[in-house]
C-alpha positions as a Markdown table, in Angstrom:
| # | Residue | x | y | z |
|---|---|---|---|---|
| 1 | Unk | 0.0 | 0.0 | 0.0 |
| 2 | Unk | 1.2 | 3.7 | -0.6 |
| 3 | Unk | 0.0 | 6.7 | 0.3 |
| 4 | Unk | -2.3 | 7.2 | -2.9 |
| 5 | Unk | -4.4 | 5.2 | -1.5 |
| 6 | Unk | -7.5 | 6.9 | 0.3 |
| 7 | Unk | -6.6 | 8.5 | 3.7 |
| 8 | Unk | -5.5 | 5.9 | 5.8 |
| 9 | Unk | -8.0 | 5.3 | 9.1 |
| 10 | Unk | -6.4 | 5.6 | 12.2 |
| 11 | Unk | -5.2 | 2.6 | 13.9 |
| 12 | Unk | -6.1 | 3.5 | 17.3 |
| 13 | Unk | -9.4 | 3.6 | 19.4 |
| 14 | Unk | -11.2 | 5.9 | 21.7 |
| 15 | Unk | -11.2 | 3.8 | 25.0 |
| 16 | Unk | -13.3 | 3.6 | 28.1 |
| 17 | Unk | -13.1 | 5.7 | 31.2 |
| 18 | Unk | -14.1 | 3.6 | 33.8 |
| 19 | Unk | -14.4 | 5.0 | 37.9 |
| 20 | Unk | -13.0 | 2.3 | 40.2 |
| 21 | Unk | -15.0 | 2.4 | 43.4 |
| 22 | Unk | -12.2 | 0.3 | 45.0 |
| 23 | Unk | -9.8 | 2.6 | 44.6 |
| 24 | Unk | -11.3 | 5.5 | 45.0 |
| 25 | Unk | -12.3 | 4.3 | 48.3 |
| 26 | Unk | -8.5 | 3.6 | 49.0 |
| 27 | Unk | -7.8 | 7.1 | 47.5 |
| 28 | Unk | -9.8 | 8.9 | 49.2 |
| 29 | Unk | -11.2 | 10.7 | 46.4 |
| 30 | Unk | -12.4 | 9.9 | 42.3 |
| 31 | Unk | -10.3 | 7.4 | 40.8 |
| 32 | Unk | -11.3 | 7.0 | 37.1 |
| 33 | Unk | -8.9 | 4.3 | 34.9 |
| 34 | Unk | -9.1 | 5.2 | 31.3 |
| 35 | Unk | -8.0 | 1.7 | 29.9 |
| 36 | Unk | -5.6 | 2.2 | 26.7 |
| 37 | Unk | -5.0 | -1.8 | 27.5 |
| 38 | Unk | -7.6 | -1.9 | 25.2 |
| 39 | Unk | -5.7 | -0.4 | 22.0 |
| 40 | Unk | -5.8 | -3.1 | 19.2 |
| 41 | Unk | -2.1 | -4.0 | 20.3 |
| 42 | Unk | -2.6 | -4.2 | 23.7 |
| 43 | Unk | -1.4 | -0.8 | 25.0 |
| 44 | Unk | -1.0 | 2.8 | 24.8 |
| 45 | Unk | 1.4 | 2.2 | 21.9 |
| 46 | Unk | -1.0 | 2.0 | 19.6 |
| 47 | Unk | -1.9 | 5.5 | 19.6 |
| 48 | Unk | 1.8 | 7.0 | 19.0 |
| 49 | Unk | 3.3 | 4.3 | 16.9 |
| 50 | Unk | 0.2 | 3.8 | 15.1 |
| 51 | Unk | 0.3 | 8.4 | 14.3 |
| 52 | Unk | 3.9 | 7.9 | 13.5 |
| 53 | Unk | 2.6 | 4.8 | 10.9 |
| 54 | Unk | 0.1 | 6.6 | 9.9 |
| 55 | Unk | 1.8 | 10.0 | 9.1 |
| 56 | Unk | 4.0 | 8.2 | 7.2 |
| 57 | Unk | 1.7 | 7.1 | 4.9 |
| 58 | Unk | 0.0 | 10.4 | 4.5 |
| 59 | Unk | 3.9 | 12.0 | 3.9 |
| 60 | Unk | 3.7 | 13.3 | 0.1 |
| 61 | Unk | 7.7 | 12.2 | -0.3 |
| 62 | Unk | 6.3 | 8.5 | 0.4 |
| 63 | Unk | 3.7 | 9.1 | -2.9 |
| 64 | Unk | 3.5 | 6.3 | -5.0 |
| 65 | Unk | 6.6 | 4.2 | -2.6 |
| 66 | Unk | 5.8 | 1.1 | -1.0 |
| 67 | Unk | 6.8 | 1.4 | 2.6 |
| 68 | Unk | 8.2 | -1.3 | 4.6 |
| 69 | Unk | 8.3 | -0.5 | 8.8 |
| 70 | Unk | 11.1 | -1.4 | 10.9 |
| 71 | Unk | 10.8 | -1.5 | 14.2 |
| 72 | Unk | 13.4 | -2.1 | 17.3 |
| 73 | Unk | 11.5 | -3.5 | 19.9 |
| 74 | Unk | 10.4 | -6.8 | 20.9 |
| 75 | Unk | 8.3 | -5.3 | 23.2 |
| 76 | Unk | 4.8 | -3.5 | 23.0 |
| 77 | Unk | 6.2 | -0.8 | 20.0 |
| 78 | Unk | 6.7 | -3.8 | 18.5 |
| 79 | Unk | 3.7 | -5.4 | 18.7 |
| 80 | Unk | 2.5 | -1.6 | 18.1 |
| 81 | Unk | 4.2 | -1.0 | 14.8 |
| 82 | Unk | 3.4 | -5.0 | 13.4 |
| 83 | Unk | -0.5 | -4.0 | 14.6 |
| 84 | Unk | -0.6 | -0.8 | 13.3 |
| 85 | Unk | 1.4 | -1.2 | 9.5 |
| 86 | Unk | -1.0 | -4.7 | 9.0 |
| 87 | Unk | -3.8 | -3.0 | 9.6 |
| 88 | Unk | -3.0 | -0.3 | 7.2 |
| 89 | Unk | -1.8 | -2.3 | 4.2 |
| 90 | Unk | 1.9 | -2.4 | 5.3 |
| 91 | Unk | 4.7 | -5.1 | 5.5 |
| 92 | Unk | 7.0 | -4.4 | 9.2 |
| 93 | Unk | 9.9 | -6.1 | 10.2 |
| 94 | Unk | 10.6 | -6.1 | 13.9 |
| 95 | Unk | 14.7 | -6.6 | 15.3 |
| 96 | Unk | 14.7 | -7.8 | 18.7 |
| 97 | Unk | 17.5 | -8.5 | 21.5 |
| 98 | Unk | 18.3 | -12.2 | 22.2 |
| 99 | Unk | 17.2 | -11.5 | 25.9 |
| 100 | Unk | 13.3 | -10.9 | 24.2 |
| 101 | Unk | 11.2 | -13.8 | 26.0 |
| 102 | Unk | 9.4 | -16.2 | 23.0 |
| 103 | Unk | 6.4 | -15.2 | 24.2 |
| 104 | Unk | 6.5 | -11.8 | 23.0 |
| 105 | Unk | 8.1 | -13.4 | 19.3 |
| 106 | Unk | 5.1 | -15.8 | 19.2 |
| 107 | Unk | 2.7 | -12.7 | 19.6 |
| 108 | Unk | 4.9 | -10.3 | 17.0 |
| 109 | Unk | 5.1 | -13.2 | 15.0 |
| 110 | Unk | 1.1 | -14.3 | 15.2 |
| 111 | Unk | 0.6 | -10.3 | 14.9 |
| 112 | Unk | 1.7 | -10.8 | 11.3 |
| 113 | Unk | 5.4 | -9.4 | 11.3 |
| 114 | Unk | 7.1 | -9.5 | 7.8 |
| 115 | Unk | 9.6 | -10.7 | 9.9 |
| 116 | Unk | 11.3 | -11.3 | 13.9 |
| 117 | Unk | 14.7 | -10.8 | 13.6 |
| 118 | Unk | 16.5 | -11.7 | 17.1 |
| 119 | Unk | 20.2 | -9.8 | 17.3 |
| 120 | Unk | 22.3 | -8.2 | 20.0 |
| 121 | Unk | 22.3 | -9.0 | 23.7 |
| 122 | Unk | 20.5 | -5.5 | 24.1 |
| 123 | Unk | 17.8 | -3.0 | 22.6 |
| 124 | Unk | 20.6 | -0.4 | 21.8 |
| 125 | Unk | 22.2 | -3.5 | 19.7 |
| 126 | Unk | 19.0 | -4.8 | 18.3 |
| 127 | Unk | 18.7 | -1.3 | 17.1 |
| 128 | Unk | 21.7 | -0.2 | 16.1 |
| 129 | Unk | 21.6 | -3.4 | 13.9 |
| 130 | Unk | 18.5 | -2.4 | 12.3 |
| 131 | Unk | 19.7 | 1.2 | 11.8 |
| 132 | Unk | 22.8 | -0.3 | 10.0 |
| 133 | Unk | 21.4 | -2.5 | 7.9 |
| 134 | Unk | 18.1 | -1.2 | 7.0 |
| 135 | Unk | 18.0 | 2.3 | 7.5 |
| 136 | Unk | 21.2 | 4.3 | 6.9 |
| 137 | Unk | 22.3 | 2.2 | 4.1 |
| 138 | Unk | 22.9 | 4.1 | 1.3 |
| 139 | Unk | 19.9 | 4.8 | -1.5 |
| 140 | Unk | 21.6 | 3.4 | -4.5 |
| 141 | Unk | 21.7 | -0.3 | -2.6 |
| 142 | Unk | 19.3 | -2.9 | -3.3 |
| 143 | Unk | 15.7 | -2.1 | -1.6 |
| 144 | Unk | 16.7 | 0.4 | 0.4 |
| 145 | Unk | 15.0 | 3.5 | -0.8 |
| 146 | Unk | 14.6 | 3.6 | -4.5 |
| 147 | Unk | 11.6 | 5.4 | -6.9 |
| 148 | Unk | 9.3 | 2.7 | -5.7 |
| 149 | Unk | 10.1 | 1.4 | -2.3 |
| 150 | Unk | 11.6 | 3.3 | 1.1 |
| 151 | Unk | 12.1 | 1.5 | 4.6 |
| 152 | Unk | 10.8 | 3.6 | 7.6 |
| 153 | Unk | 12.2 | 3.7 | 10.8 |
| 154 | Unk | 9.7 | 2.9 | 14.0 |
| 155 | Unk | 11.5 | 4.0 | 17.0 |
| 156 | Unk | 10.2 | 3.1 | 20.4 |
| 157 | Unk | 9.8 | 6.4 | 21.7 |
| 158 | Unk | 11.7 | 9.2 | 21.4 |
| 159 | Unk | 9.6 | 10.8 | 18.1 |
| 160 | Unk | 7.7 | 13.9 | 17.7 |
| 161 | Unk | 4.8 | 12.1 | 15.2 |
| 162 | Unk | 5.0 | 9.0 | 18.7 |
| 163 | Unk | 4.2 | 11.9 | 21.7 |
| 164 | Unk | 1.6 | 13.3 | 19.2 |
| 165 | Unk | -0.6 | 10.2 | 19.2 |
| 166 | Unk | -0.6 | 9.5 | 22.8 |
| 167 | Unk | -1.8 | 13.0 | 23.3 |
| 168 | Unk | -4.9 | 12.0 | 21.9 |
| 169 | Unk | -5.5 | 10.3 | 25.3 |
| 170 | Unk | -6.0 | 13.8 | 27.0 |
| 171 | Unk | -9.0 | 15.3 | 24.8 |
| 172 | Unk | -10.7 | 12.2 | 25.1 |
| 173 | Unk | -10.1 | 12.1 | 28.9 |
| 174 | Unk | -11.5 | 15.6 | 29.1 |
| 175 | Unk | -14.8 | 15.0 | 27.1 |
| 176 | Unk | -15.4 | 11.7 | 29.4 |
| 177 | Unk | -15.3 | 12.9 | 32.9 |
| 178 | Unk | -18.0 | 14.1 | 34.2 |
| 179 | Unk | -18.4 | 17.8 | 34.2 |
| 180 | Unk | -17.8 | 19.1 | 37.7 |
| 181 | Unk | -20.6 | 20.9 | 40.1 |
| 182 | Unk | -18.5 | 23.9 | 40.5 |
| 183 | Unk | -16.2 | 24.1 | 37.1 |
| 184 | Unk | -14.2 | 27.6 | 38.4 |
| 185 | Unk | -11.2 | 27.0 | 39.8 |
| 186 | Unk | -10.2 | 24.5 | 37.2 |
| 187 | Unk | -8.4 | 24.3 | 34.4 |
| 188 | Unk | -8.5 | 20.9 | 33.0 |
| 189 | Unk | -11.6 | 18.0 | 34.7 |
| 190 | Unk | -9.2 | 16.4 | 36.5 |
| 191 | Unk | -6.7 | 16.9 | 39.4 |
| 192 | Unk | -4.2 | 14.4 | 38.7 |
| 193 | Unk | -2.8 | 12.2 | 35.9 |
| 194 | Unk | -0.7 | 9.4 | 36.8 |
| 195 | Unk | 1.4 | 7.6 | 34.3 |
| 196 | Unk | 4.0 | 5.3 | 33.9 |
| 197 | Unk | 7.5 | 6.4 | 32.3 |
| 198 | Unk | 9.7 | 4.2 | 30.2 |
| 199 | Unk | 11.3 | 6.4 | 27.4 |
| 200 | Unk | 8.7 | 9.0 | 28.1 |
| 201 | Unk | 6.8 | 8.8 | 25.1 |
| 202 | Unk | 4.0 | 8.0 | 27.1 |
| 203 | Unk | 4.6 | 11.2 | 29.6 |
| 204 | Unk | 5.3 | 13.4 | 26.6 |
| 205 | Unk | 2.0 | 12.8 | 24.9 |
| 206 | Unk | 0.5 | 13.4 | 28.6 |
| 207 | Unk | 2.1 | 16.4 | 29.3 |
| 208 | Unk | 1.7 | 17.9 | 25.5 |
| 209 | Unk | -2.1 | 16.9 | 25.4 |
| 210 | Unk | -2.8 | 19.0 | 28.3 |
| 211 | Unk | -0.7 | 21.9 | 27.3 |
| 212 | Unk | -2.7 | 21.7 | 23.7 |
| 213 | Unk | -5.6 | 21.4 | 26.3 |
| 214 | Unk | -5.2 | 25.2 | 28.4 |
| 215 | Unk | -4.1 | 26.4 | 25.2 |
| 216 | Unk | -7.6 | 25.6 | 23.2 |
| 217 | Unk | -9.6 | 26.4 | 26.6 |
| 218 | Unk | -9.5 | 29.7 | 28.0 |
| 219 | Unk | -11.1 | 30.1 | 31.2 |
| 220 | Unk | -12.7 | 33.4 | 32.0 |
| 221 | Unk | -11.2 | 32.8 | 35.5 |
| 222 | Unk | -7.7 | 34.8 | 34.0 |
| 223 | Unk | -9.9 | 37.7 | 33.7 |
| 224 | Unk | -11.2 | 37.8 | 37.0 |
| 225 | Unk | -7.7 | 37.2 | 38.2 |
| 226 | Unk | -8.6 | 33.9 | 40.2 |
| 227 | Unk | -5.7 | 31.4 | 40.8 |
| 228 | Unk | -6.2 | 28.3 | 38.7 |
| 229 | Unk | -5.1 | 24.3 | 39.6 |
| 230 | Unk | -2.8 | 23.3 | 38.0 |
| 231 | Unk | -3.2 | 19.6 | 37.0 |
| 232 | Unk | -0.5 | 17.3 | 38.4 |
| 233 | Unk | 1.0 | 14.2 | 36.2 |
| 234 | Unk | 2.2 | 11.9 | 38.5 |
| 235 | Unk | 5.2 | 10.3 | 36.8 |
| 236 | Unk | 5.4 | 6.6 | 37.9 |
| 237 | Unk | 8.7 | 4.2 | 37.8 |
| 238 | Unk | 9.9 | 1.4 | 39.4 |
| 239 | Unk | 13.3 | 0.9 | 41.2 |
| 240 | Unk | 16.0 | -0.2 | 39.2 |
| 241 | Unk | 14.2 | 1.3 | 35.7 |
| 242 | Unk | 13.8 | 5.0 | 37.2 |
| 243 | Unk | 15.6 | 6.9 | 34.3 |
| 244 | Unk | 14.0 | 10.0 | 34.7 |
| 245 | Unk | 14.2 | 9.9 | 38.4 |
| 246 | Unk | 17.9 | 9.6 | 38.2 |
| 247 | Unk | 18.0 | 12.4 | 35.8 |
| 248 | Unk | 16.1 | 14.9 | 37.9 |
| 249 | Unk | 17.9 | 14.2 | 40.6 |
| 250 | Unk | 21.2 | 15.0 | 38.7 |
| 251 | Unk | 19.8 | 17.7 | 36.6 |
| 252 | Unk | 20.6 | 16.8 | 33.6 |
| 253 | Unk | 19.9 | 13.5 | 31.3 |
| 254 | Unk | 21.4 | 10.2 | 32.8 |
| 255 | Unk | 21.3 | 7.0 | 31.7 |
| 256 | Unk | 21.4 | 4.5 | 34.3 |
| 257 | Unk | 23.9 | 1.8 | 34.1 |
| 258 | Unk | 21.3 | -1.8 | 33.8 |
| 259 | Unk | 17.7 | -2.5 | 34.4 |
| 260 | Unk | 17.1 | -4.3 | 37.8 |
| 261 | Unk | 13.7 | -3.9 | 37.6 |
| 262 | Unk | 11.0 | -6.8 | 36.9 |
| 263 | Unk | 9.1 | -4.0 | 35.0 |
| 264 | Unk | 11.0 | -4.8 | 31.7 |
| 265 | Unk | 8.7 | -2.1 | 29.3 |
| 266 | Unk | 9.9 | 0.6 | 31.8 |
| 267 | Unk | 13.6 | -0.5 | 30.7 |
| 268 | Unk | 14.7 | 2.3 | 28.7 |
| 269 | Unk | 18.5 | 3.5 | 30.3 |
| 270 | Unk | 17.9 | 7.1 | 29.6 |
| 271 | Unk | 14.6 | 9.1 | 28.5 |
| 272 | Unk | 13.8 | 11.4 | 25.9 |
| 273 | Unk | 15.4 | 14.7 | 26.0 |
| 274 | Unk | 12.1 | 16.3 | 25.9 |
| 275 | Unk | 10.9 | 14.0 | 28.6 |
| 276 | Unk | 13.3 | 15.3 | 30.9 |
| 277 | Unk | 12.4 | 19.2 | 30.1 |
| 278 | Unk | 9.0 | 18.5 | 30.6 |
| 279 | Unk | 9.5 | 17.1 | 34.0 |
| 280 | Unk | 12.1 | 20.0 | 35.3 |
| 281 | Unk | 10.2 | 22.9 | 32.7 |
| 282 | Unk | 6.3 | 21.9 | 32.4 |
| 283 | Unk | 4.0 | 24.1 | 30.4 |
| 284 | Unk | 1.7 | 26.6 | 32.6 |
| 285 | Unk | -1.3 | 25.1 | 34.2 |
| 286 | Unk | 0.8 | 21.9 | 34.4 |
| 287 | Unk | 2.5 | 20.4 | 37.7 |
| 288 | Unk | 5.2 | 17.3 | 37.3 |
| 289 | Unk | 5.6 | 14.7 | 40.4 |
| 290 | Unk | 8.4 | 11.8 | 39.8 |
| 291 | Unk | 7.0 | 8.9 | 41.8 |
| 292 | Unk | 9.2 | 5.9 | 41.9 |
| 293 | Unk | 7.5 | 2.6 | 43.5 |
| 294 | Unk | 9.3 | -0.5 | 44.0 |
| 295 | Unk | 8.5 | -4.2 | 41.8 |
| 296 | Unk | 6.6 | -5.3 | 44.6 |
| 297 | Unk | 4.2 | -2.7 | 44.6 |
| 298 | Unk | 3.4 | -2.7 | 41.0 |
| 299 | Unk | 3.0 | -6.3 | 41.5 |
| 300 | Unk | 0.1 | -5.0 | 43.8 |
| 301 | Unk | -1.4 | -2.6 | 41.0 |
| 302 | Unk | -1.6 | -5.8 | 38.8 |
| 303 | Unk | -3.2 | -7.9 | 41.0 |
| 304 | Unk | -6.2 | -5.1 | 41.9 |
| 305 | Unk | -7.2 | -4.8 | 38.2 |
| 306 | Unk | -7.4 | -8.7 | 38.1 |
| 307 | Unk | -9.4 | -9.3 | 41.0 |
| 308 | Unk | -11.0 | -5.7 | 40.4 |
| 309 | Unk | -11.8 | -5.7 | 36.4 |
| 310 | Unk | -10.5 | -9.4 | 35.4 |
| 311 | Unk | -8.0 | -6.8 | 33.3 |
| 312 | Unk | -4.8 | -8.4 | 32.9 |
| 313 | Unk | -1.4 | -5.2 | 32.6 |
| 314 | Unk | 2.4 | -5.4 | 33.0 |
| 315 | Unk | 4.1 | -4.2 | 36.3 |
| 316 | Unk | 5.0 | -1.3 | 34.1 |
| 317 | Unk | 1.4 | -0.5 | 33.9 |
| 318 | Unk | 0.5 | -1.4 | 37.6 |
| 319 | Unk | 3.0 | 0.8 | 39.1 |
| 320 | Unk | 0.4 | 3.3 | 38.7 |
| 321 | Unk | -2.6 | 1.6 | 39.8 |
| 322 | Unk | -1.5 | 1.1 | 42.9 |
| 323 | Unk | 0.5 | 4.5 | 43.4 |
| 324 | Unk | -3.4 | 5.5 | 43.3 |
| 325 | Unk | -4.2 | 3.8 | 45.7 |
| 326 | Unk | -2.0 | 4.2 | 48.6 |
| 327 | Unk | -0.3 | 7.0 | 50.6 |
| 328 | Unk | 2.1 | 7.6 | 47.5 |
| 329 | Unk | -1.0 | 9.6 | 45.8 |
| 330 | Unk | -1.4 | 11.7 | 49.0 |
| 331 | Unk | 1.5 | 12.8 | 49.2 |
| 332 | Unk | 2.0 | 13.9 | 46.1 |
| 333 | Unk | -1.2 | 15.4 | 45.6 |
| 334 | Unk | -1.5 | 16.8 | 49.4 |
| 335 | Unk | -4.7 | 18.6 | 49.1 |
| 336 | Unk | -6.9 | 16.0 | 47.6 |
| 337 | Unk | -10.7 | 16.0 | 48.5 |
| 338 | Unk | -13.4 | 13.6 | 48.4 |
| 339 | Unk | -14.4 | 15.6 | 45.3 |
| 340 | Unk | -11.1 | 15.7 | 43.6 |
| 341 | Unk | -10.7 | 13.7 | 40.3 |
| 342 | Unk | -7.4 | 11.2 | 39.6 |
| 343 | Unk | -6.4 | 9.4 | 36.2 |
| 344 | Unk | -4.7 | 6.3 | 35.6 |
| 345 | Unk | -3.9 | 5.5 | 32.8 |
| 346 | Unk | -3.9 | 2.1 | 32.5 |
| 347 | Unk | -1.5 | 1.9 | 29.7 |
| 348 | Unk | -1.5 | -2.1 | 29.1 |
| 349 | Unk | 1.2 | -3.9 | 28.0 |
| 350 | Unk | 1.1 | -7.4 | 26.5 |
| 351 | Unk | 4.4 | -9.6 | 28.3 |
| 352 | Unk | 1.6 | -11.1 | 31.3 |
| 353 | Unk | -0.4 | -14.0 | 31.9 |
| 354 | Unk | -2.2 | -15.2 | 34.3 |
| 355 | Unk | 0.5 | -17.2 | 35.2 |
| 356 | Unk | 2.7 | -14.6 | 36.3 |
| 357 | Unk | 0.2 | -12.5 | 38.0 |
| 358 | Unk | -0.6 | -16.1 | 39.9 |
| 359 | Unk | 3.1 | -15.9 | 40.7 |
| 360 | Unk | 3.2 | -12.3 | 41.7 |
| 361 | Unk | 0.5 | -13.5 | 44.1 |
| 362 | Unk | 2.6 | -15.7 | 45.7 |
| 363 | Unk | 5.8 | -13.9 | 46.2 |
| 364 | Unk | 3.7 | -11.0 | 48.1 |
| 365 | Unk | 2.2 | -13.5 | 50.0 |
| 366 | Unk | 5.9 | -14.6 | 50.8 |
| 367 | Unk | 6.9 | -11.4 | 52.3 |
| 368 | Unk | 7.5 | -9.8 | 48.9 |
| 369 | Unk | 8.3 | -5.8 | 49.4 |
């Protein structure tokens, strides 16, 4: 397929926002979970890498070219960029570490990837590989990028067209809460946003959505000179794959030296430059709060939206749900009310079964901390 062919749908949905009575009874205020676990791929990666697929296609230098996607990760992206480029006509070949578990191979590999190519003992080599030998090559070799044919890059992350998608998450969010008794005061329905942070592209399209958000909704509250809330995005990690943590702490982008952390998606060494200035420079109307959790607790998160919802999420995804639930919330957000309104998002991920969450089980049962 090229991009003569009619506009390409998007390969994303609007999803559900749900209000979880348990945790908001835990919270101490309104918890509402808008659950992006139920993207065609899985997770909240089908919104960014499915815009970046997309936009492609729509790109008038791709006219008349046959694109082929390659993506480096045998994680979700992956399975976001095989979902996405099937759906809309397109071949993509995914490179993946030898460490990738076969159970996320099978699943890229059922998806309908072109093809799983397993390479390096980490991401940076899987991709570097790809970059080498499918990317950067140079135009006049064989199927590289010729009049009729051009390979596309799919990063994980760290992409302008990626953070635009996921801030589709944020008007949707805003139409579905519920409008609030007494709207003045507030810029944006909701008091909080947590989210978990990997790369960032996640926390990026977060952070952007809302500053498209105060831009596109001017309150007359300025005029009357009344103080506004700002919103607060909660930025979740886990110890041991707390990137931007470790770089706010420093001041300036750090990579940290391996992932410890069970929460594998959360794995990227170093964020997004842009993830990082959001966190120490937000827009106005915008608060950031790094919240790093340990494996054990997102273990917890997991198990309350299977026993809650029957939803099964990665510990990368229920490092949040259960920062929402206990003291964590409070004391970032330390003038919460019965009234106030917190988001999850629960952003998904597809390397769990019930197996593992069975196992989780155990371990905290164990003494697990």
């Amino acid at each position: 397929m090229t991009s003569t062919h009619p506009t390409p749908r998007k390969p994303w949905i609007e999803t559900p926002l749900i209000e979880s009575a348990t945790l908001s009874k835990a919270a101490g205020c309104r918890v509402f979970l808008k659950l992006d676990l139920l993207q065609p791929s899985g997770s909240f990666k089908s919104r960014g890498i499915g815009n970046l697929i997309r936009s492609a296609l729509l790109d008038p230098a791709n006219k008349h070219k046959e694109l082929h996607f390659y993506s480096s990760s045998g994680g979700n992206a992956g399975l976001a960029a095989v979902i996405a480029a099937r759906d809309l006509g397109c071949p993509c070949t995914v490179v993946v570490p030898h460490s990738t578990k076969p159970l996320m191979i099978s699943k890229l590999r059922a998806a309908g990837a072109t093809d799983v190519i397993q390479h390096g003992s980490s991401w940076f080599e899987a991709d570097t590989y790809l970059r080498q030998n499918f990317i950067e090559k140079k135009a006049d070799e064989k199927d590289f990028d010729t009049a009729e044919k051009r390979n596309i890059y799919v990063p994980p992350f760290d992409h302008p067209d990626i953070w635009k998608g996921a801030r589709t998450m944020v008007s949707e969010i805003a139409t579905q809460l519920p409008p609030r008794d007494t709207p003045a005061g507030y810029a944006f329905p909701a008091d909080a946003i947590v989210c978990s942070v990997g790369g960032g592209g996640l926390f990026n399209g977060i952070v952007g959505g809302l500053e498209d958000y105060m831009r596109s909704h001017p309150t007359p509250d300025l005029i009357t000179g009344t103080t506004l809330k700002n919103v607060r995005v909660l930025a979740a990690e886990t110890n041991g794959a707390d990137s931007l943590a470790l770089s706010l702490r420093s001041g300036s982008l750090q990579s940290l030296p391996a992932i410890s952390s069970l929460a594998t998606s959360l794995g990227a060494l170093c964020v997004a430059p842009q993830t990082l200035k959001y966190a120490q420079s937000p827009p106005a109307g915008v608060d950031v709060v790094s919240v790093v959790g340990s494996d054990a607790e997102a273990a917890k998160g997991t198990i309350h939206l299977a026993d809650e919802l029957r939803l099964q999420v990665e510990l990368a995804c229920g490092i949040s749900v259960e920062i929402a639930a206990g003291s964590r919330l409070r004391d970032a957000v330390p003038d919460l009310t019965p009234d106030s309104r917190v988001v999850v998002v629960v952003c998904g991920g597809s390397n769990i079964t019930a197996e593992m969450i069975a196992e989780y089980r155990q371990r905290l049962q164990s003494g697990w901390k």
